[in-house]
N, C-alpha and C positions, 0 to 999 in steps of 0.2 A: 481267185477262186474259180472252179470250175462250172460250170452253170449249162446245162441243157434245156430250154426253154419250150414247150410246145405248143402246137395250137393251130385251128382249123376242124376243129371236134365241132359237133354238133347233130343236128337230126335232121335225117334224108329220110326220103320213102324209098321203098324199094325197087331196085334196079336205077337208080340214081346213084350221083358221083359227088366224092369228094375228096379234097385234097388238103393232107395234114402237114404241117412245116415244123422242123425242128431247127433251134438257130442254138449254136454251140458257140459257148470263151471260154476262154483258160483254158485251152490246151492245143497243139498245132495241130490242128482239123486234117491237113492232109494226112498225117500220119495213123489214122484211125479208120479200124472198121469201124461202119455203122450199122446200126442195124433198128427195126421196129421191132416187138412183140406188143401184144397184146390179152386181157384177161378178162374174161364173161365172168360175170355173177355166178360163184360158186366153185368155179373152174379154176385149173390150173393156169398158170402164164406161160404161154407158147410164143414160139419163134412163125413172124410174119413174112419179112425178107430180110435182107444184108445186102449191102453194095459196100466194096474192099476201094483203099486209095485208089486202085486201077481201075474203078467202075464197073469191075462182075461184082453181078448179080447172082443170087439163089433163094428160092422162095416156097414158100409152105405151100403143100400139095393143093391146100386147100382156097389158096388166093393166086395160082399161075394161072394166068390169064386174062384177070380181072384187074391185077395192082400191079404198081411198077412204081420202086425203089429207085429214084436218082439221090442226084449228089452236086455243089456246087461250091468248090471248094474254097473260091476267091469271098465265096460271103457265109462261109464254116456253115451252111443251111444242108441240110438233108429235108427231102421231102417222100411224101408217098400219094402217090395218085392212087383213089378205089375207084373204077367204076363196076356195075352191074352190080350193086350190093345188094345184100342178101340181109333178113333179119336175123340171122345167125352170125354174122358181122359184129352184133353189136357186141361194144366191148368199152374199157379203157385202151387206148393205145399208148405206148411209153415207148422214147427214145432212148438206144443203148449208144454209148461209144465205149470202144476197147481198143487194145492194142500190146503187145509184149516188148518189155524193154530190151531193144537188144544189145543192154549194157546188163542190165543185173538177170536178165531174163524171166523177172514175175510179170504178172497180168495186172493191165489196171481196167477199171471198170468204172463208166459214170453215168446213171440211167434219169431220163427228166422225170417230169412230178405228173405224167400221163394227160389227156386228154380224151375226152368222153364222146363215143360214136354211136348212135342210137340208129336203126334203121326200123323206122316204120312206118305205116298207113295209118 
């Protein structure tokens, strides 16, 4: 079975760092994008960053600068480093992995059970 795992949530004060791990099975990690989003109380779920098997990156306007999306493919973990956070920050953060088959050409999608990031004083 497929399984995305998360973890490294918890509560920072502001302008403090933290760093989230996603550990992925069931499926060949190199061959997937990944990606974070995450969702504030009340809010929509938005796109955080992405890093592709090749290791680009792209990342929400609102966290370039602060976070940075790796990837470590020999142990299927994606991670996300926060630093300078912000209490607007806070959120659930959830792991995606995707990728299109390029036998039948659909999408497959497989997102963890999220992780809770609280920023505050």
């Amino acid at each position: 079975q497929v399984q995305l795992v998360e973890s490294g949530g918890g509560l920072v004060q502001p302008g403090g760092s933290l760093r989230l791990s996603c550990a992925a099975s069931g499926i060949m990690f190199s061959n997937y994008v990944m990606g974070w989003y995450r969702q504030a109380p009340g809010k929509q779920r938005e796109l955080v960053a992405v890093i592709t098997s090749g290791g680009s990156t792209n990342y929400a306007a609102f966290v370039k600068g602060r976070f940075t999306i790796s990837r470590v493919n020999a142990g299927n973990t994606v991670y996300l480093q926060m630093n300078s956070l912000k209490p607007e920050d806070t959120a659930v953060y959830y792991c995606k992995a995707a990728r299109v088959s390029p036998i039948s050409g659909r999408s497959a999608e497989y997102w963890g059970q999220g992780t809770q990031v609280t920023v505050s004083s």
